[in-house]
Gaussian input, Z-matrix of N, CA and C with variables (Angstrom, degrees):
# hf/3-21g

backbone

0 1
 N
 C     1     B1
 C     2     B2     1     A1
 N     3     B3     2     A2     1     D1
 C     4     B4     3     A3     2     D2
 C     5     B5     4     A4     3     D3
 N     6     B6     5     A5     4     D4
 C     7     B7     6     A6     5     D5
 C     8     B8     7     A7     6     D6
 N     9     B9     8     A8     7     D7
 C    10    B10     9     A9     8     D8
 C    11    B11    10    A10     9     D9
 N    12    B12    11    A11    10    D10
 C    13    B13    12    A12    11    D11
 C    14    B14    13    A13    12    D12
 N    15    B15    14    A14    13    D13
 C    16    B16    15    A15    14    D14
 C    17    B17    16    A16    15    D15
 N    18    B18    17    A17    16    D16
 C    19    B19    18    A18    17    D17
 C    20    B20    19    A19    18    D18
 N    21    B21    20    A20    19    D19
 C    22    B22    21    A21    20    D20
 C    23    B23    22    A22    21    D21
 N    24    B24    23    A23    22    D22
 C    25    B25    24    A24    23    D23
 C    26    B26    25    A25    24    D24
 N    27    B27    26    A26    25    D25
 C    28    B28    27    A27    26    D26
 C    29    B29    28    A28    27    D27
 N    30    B30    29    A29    28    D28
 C    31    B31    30    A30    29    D29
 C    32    B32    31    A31    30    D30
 N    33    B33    32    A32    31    D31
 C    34    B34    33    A33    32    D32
 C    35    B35    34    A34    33    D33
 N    36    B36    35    A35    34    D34
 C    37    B37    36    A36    35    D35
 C    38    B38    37    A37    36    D36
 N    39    B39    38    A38    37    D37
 C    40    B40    39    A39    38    D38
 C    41    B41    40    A40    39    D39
 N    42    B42    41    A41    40    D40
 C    43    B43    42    A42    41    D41
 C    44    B44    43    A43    42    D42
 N    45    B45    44    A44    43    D43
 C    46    B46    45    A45    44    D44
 C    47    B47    46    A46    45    D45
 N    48    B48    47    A47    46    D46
 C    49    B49    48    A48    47    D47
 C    50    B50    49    A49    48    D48
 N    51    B51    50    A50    49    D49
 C    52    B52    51    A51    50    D50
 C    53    B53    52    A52    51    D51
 N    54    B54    53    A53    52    D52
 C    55    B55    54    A54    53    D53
 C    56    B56    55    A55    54    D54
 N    57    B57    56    A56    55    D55
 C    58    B58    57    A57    56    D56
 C    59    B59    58    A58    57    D57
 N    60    B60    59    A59    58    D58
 C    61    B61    60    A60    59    D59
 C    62    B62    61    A61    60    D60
 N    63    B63    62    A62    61    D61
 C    64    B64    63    A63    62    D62
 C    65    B65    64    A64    63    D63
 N    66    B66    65    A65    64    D64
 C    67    B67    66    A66    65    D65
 C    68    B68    67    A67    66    D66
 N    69    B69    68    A68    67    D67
 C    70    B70    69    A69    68    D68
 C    71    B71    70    A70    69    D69
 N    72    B72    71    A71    70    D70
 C    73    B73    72    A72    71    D71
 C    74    B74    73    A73    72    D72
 N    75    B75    74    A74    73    D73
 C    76    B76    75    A75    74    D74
 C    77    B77    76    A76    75    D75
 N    78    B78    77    A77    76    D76
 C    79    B79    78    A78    77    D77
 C    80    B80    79    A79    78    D78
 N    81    B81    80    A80    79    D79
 C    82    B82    81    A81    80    D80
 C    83    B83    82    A82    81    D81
 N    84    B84    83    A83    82    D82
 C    85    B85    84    A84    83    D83
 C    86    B86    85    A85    84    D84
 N    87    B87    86    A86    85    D85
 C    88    B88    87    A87    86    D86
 C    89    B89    88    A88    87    D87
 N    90    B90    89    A89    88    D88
 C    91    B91    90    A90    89    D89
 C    92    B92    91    A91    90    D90
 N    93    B93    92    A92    91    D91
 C    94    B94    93    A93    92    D92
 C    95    B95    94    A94    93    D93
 N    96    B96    95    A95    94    D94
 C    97    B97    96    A96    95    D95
 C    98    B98    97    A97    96    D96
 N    99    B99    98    A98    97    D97
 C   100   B100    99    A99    98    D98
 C   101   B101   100   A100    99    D99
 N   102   B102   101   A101   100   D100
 C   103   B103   102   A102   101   D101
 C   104   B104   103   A103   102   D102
 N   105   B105   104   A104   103   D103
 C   106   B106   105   A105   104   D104
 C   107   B107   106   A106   105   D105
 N   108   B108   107   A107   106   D106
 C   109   B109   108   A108   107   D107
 C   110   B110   109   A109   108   D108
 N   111   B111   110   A110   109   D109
 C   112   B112   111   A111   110   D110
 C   113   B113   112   A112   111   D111
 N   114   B114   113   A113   112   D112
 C   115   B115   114   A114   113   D113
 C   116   B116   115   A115   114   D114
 N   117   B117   116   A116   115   D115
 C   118   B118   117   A117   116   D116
 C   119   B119   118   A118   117   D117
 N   120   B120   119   A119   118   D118
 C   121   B121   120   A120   119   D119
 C   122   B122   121   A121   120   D120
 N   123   B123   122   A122   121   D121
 C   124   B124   123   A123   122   D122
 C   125   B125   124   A124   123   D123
 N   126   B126   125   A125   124   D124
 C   127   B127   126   A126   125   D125
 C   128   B128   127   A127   126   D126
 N   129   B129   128   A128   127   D127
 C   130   B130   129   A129   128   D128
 C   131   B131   130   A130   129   D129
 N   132   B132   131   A131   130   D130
 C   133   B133   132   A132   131   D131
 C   134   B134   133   A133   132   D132
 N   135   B135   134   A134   133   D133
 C   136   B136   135   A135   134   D134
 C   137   B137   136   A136   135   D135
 N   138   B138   137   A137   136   D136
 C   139   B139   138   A138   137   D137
 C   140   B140   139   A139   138   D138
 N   141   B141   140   A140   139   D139
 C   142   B142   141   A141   140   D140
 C   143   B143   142   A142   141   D141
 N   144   B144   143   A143   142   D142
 C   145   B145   144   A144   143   D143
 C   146   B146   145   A145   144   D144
 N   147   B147   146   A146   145   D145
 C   148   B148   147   A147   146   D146
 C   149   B149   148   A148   147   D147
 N   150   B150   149   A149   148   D148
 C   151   B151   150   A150   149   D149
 C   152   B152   151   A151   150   D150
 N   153   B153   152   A152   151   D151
 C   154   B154   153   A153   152   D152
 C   155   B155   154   A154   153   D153
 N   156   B156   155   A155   154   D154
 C   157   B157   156   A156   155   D155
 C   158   B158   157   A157   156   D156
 N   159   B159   158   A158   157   D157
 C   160   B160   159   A159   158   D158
 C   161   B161   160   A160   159   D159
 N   162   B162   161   A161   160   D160
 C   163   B163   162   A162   161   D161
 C   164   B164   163   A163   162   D162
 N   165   B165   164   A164   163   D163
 C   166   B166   165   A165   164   D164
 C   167   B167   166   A166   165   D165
 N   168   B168   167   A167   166   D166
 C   169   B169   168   A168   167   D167
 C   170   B170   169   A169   168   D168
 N   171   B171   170   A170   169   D169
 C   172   B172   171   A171   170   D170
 C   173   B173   172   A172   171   D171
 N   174   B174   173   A173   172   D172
 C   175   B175   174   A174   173   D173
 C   176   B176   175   A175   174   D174
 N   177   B177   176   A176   175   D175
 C   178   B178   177   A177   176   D176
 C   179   B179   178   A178   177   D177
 N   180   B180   179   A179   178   D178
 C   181   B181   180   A180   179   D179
 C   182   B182   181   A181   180   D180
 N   183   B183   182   A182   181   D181
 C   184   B184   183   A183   182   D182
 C   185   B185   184   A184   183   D183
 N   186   B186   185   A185   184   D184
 C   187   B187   186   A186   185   D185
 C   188   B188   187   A187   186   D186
 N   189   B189   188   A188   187   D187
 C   190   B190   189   A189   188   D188
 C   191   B191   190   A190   189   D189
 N   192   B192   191   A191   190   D190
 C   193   B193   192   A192   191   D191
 C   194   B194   193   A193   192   D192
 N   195   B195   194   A194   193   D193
 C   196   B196   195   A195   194   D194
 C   197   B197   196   A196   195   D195
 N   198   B198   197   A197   196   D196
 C   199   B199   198   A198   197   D197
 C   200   B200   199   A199   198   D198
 N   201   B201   200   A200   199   D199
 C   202   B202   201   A201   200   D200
 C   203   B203   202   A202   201   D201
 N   204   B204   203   A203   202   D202
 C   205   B205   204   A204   203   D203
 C   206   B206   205   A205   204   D204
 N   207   B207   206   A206   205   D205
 C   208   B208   207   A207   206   D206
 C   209   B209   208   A208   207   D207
 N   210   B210   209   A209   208   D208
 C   211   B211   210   A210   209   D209
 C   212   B212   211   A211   210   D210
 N   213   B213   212   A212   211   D211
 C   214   B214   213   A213   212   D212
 C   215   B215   214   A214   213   D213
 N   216   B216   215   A215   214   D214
 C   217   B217   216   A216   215   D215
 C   218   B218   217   A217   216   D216
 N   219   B219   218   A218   217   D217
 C   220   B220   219   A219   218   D218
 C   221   B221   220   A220   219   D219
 N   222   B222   221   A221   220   D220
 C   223   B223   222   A222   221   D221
 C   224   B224   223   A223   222   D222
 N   225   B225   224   A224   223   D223
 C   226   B226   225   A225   224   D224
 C   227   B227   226   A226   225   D225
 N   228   B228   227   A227   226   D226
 C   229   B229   228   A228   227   D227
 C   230   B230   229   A229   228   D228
 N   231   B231   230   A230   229   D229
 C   232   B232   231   A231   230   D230
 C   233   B233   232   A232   231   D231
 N   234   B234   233   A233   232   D232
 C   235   B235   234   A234   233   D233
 C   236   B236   235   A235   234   D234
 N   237   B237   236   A236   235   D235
 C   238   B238   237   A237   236   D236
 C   239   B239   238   A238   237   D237
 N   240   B240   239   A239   238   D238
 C   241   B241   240   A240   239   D239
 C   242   B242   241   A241   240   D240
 N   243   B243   242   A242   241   D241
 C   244   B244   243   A243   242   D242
 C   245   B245   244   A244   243   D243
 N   246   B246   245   A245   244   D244
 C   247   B247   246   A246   245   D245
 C   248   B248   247   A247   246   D246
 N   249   B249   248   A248   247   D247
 C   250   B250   249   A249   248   D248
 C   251   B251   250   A250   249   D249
 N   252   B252   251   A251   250   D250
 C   253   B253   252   A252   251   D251
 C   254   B254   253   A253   252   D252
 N   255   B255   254   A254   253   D253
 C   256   B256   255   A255   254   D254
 C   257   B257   256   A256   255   D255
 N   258   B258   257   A257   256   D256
 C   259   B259   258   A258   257   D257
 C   260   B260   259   A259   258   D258
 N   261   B261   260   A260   259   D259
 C   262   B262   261   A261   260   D260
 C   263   B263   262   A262   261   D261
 N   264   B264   263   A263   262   D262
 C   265   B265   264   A264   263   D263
 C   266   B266   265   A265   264   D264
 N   267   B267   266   A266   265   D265
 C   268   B268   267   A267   266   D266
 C   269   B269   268   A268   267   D267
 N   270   B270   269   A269   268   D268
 C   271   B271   270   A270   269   D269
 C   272   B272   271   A271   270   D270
 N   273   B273   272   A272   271   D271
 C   274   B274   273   A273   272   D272
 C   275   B275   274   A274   273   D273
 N   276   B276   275   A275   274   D274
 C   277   B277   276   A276   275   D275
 C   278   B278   277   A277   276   D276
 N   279   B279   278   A278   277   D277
 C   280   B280   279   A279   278   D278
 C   281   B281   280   A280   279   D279
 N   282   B282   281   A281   280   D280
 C   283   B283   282   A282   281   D281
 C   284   B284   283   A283   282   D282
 N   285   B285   284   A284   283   D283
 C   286   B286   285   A285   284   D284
 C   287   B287   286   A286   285   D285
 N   288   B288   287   A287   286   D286
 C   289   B289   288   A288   287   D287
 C   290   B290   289   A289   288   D288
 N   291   B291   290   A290   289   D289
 C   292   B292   291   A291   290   D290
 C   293   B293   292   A292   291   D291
 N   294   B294   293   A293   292   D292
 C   295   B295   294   A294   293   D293
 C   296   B296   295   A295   294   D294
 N   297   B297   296   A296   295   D295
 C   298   B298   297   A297   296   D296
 C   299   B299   298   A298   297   D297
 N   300   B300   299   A299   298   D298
 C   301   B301   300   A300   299   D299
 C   302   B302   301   A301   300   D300
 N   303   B303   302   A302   301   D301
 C   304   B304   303   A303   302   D302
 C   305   B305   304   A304   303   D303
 N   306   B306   305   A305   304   D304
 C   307   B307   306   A306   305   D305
 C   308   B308   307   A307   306   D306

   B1=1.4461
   B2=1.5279
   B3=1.3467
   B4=1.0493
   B5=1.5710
   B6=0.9469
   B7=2.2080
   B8=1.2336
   B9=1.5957
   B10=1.1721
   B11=1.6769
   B12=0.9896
   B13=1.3971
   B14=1.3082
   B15=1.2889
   B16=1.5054
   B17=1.3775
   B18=1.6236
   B19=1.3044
   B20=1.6133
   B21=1.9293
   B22=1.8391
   B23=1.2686
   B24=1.1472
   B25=1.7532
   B26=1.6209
   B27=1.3865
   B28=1.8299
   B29=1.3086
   B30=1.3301
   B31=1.5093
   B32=1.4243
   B33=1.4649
   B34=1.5314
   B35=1.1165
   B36=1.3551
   B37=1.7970
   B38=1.8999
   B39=1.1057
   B40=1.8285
   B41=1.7447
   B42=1.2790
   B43=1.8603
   B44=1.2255
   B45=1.7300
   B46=1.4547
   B47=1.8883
   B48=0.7442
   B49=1.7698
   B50=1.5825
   B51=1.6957
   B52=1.7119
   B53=1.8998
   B54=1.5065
   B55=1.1461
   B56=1.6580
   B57=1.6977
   B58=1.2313
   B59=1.7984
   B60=1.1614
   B61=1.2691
   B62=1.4579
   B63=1.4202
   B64=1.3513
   B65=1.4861
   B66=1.5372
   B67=1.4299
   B68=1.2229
   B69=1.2834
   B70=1.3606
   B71=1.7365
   B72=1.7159
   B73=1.5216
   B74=1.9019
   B75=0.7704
   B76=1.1397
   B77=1.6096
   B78=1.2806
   B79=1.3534
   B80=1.8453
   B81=1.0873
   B82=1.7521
   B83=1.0083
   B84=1.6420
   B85=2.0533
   B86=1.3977
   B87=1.1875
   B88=1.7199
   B89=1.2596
   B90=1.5340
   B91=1.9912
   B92=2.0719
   B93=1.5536
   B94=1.0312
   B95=1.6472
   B96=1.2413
   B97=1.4985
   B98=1.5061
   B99=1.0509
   B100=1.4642
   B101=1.6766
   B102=1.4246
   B103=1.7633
   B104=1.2767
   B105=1.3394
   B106=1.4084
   B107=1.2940
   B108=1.1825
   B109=1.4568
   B110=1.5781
   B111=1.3836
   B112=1.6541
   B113=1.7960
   B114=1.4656
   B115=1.3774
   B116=1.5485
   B117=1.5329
   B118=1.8181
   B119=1.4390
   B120=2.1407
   B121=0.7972
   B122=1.6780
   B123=1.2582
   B124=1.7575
   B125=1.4171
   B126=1.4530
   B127=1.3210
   B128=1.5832
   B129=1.3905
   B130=1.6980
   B131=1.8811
   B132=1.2352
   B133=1.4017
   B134=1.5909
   B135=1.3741
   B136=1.8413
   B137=1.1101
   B138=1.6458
   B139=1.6956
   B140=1.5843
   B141=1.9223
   B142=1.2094
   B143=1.1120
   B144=1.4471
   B145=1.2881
   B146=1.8787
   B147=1.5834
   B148=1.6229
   B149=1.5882
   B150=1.4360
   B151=1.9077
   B152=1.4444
   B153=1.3756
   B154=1.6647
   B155=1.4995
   B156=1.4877
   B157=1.6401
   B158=1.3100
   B159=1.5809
   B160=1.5708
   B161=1.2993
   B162=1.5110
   B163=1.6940
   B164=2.1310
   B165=1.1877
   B166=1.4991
   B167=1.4577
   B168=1.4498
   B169=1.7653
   B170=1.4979
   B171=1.0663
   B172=1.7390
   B173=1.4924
   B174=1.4065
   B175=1.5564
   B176=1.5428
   B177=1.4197
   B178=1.9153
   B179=1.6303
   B180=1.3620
   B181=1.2297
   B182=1.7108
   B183=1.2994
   B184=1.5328
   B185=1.6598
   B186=1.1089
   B187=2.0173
   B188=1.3736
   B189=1.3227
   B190=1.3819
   B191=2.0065
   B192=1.2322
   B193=1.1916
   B194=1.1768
   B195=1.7150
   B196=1.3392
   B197=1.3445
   B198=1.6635
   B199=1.6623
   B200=1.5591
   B201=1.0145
   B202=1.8194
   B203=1.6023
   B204=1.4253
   B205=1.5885
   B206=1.1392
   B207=1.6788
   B208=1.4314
   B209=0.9460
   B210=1.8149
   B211=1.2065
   B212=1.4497
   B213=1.1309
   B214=1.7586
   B215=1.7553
   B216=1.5093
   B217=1.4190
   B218=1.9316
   B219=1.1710
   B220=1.1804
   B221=1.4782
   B222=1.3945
   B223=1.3939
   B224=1.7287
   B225=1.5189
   B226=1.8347
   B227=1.7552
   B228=1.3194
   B229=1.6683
   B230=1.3327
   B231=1.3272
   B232=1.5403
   B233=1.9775
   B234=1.3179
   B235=1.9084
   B236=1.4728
   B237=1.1069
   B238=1.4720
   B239=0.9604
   B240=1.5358
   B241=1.6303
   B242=1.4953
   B243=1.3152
   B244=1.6237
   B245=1.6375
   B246=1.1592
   B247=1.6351
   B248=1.1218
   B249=1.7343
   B250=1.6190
   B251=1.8918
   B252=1.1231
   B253=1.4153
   B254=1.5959
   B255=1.1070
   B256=1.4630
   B257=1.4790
   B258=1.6656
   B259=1.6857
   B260=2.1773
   B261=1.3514
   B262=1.8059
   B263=1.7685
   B264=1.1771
   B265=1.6957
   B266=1.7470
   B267=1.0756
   B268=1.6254
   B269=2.0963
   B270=1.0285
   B271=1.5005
   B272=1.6383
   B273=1.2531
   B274=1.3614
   B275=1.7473
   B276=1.1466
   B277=2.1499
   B278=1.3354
   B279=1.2853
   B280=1.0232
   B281=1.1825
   B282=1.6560
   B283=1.5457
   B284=1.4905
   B285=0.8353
   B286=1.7348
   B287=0.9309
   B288=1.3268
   B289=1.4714
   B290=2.0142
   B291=1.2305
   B292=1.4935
   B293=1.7828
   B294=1.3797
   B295=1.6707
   B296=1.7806
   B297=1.3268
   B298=1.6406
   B299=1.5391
   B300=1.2749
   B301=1.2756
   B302=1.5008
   B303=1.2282
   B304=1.4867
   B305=1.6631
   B306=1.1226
   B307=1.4723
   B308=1.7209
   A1=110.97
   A2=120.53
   A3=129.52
   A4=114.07
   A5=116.24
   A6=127.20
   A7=101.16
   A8=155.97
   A9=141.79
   A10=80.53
   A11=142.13
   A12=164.98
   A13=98.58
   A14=142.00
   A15=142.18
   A16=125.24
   A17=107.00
   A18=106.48
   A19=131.57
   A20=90.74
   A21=82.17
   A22=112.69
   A23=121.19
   A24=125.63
   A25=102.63
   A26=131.39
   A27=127.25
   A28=88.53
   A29=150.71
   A30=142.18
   A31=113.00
   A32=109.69
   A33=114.77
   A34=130.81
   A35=111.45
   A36=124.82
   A37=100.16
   A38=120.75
   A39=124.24
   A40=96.11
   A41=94.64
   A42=105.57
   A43=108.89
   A44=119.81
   A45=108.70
   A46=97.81
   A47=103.12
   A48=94.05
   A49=108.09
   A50=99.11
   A51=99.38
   A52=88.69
   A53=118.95
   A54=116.62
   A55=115.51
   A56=118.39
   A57=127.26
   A58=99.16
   A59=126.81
   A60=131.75
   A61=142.80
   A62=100.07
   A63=121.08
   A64=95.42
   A65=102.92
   A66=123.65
   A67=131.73
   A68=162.18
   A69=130.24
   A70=130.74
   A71=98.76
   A72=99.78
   A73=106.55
   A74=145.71
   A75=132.04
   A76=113.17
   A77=118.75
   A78=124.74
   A79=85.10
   A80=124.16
   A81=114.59
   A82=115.40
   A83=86.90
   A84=113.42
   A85=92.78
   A86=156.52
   A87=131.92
   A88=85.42
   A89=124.37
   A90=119.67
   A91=89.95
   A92=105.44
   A93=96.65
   A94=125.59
   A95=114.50
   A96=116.36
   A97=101.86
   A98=151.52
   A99=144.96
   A100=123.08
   A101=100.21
   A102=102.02
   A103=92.54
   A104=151.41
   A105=146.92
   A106=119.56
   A107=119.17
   A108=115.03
   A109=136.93
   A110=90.77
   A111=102.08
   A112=117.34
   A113=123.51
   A114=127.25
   A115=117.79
   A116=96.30
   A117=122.42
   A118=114.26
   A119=110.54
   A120=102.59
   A121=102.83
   A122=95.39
   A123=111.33
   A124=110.21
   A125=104.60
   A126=113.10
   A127=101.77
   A128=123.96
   A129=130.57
   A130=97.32
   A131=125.26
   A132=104.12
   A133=103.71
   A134=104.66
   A135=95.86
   A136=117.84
   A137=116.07
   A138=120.43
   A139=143.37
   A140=95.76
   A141=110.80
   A142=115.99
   A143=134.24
   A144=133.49
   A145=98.67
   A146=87.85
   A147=109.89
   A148=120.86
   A149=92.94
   A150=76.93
   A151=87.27
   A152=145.81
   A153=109.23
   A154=111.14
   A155=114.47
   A156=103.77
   A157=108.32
   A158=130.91
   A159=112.13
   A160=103.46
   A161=112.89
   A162=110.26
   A163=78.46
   A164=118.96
   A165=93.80
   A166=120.74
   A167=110.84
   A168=100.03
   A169=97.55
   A170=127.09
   A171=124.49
   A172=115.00
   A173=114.51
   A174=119.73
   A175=101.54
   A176=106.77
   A177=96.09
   A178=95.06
   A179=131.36
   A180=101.32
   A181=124.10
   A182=110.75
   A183=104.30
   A184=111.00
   A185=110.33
   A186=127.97
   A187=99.40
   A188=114.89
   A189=135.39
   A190=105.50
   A191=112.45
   A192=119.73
   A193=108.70
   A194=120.26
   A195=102.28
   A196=113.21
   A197=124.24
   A198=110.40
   A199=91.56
   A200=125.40
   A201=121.91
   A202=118.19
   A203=95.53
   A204=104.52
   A205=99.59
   A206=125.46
   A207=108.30
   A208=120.74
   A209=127.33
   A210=123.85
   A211=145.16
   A212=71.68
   A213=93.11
   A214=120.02
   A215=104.86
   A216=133.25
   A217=99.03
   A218=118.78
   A219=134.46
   A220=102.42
   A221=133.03
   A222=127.41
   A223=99.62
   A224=111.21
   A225=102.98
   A226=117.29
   A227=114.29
   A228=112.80
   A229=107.33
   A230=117.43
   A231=122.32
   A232=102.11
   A233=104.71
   A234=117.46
   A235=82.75
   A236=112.37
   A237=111.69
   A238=158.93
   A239=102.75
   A240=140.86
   A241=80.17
   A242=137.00
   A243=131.69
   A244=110.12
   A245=119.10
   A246=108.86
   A247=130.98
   A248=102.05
   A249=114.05
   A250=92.51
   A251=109.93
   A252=112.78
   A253=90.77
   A254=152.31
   A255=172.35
   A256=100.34
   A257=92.89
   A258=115.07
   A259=106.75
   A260=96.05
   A261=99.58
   A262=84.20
   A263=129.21
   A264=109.79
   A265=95.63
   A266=139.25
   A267=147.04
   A268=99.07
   A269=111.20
   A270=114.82
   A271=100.61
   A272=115.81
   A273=133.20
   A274=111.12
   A275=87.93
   A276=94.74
   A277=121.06
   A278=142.37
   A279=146.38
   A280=108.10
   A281=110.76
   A282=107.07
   A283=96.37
   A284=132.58
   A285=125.68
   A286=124.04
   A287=132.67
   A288=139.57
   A289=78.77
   A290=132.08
   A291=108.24
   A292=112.68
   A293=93.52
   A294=85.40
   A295=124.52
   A296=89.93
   A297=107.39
   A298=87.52
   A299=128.86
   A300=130.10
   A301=117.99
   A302=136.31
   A303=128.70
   A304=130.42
   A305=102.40
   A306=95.88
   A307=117.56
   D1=-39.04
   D2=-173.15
   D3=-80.93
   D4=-19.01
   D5=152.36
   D6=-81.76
   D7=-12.02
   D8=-164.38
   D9=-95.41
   D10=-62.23
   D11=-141.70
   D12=-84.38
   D13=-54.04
   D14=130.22
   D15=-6.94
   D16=-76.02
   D17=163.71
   D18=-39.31
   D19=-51.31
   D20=-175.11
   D21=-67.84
   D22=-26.37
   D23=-172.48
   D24=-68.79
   D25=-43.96
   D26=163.69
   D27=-58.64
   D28=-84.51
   D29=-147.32
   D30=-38.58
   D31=-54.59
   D32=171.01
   D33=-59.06
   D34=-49.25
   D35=167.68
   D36=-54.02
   D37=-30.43
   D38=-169.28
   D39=-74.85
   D40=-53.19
   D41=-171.97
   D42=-60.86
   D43=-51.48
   D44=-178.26
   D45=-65.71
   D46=-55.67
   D47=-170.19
   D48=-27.38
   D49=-51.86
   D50=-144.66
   D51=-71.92
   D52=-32.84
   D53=-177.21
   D54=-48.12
   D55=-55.57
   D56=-168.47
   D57=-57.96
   D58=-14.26
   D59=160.83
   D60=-43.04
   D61=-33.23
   D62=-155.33
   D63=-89.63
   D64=148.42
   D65=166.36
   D66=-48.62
   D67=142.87
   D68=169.18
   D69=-51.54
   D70=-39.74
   D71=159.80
   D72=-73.62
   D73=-26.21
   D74=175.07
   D75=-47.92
   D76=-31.55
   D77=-144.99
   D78=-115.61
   D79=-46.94
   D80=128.08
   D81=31.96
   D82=-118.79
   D83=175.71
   D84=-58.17
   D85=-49.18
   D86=-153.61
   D87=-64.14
   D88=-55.28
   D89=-153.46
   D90=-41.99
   D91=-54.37
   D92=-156.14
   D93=-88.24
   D94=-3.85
   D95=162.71
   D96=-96.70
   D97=8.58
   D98=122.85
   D99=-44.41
   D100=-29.14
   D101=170.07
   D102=-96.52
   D103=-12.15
   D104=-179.64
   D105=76.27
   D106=23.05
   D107=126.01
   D108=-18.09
   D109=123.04
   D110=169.88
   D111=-71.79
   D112=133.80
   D113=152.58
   D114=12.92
   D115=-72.78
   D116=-177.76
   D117=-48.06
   D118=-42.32
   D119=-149.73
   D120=-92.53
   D121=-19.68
   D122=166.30
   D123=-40.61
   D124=-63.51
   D125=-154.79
   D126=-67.13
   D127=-52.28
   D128=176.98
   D129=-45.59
   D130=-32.43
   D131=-161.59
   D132=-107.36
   D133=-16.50
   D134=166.51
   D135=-84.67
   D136=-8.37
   D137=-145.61
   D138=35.93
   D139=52.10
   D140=162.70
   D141=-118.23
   D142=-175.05
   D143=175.30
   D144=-93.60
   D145=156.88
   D146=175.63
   D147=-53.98
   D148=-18.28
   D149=172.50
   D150=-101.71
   D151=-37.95
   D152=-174.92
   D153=-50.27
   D154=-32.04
   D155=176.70
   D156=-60.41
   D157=-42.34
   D158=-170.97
   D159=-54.24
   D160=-43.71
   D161=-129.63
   D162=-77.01
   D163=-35.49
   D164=176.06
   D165=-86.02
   D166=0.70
   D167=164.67
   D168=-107.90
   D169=22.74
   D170=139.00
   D171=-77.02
   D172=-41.78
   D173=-174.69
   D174=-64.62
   D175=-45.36
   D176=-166.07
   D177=-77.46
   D178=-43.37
   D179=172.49
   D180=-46.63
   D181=-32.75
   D182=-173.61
   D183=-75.91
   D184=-35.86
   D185=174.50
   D186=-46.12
   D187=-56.22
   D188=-145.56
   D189=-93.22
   D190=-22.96
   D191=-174.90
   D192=57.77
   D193=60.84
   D194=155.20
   D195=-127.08
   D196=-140.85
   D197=-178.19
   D198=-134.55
   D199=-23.97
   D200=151.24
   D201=-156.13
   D202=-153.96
   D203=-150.73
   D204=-69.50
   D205=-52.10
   D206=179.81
   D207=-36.86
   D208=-66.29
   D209=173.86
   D210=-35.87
   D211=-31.30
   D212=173.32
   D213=-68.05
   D214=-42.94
   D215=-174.10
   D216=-68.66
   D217=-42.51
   D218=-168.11
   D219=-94.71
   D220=-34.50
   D221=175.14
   D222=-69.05
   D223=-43.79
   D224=-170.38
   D225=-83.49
   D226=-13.31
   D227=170.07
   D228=-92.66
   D229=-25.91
   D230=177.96
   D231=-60.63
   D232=-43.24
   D233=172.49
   D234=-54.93
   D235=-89.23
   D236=-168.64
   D237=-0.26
   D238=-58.05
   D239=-175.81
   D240=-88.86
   D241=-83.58
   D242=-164.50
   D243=-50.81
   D244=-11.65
   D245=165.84
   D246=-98.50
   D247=-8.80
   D248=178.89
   D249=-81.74
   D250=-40.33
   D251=-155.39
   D252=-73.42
   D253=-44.70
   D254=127.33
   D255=24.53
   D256=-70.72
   D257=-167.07
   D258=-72.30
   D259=-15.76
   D260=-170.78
   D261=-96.96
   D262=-4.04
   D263=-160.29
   D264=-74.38
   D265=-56.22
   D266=161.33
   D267=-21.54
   D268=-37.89
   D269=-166.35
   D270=-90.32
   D271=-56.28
   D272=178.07
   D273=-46.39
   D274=-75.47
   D275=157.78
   D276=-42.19
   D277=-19.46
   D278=171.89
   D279=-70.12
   D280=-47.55
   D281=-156.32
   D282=-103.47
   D283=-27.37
   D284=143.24
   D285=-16.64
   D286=-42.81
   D287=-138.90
   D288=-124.93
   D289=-35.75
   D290=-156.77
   D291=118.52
   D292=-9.76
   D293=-171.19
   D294=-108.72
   D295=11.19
   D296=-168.66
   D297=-101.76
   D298=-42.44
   D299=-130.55
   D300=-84.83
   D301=116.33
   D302=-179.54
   D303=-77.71
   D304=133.83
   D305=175.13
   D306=-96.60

């Protein structure tokens, strides 16, 4: 348990890194294949063509170490979700304990 917990803590420290990486259009196409957007639909709303969208959702797959978009989609909310939960753990402990809690 205590290497599973290891692991996720390098995974996260890897993700925020590889994230602070990204281009501003890089971060672009992620906003928008995170809503799941198609290629096409990238390209019509940034106003580039469909291969500048691959060639930068080729880069975040390569940043990101994965082998496609799902993965990709699921490696950056998976960061996500564990940093929101991160930032509530101070709040969560509170109300654990009795001290958050309203009567």
């Amino acid at each position: 348990m205590a290497q599973d917990q290891n692991y996720d803590l390098e995974m996260q420290e890897y993700v925020r890194a590889a994230l602070e990486t990204l281009t501003p259009r890089e971060q672009d196409v992620l906003a928008h294949l995170l809503e799941g957007r198609t290629n096409c639909e990238i390209a019509r709303a940034l106003h580039i063509s469909p291969k500048t969208v691959d060639i930068h959702r080729s880069n975040l797959l390569a940043k990101l170490s994965v082998r496609n978009t799902l993965a990709l989609v699921i490696r950056v909310l998976s960061y996500r979700f564990a940093a929101s939960l991160k930032a509530l753990e101070p709040a969560l402990k509170r109300v654990e304990h009795g001290h958050g809690a309203r009567s």
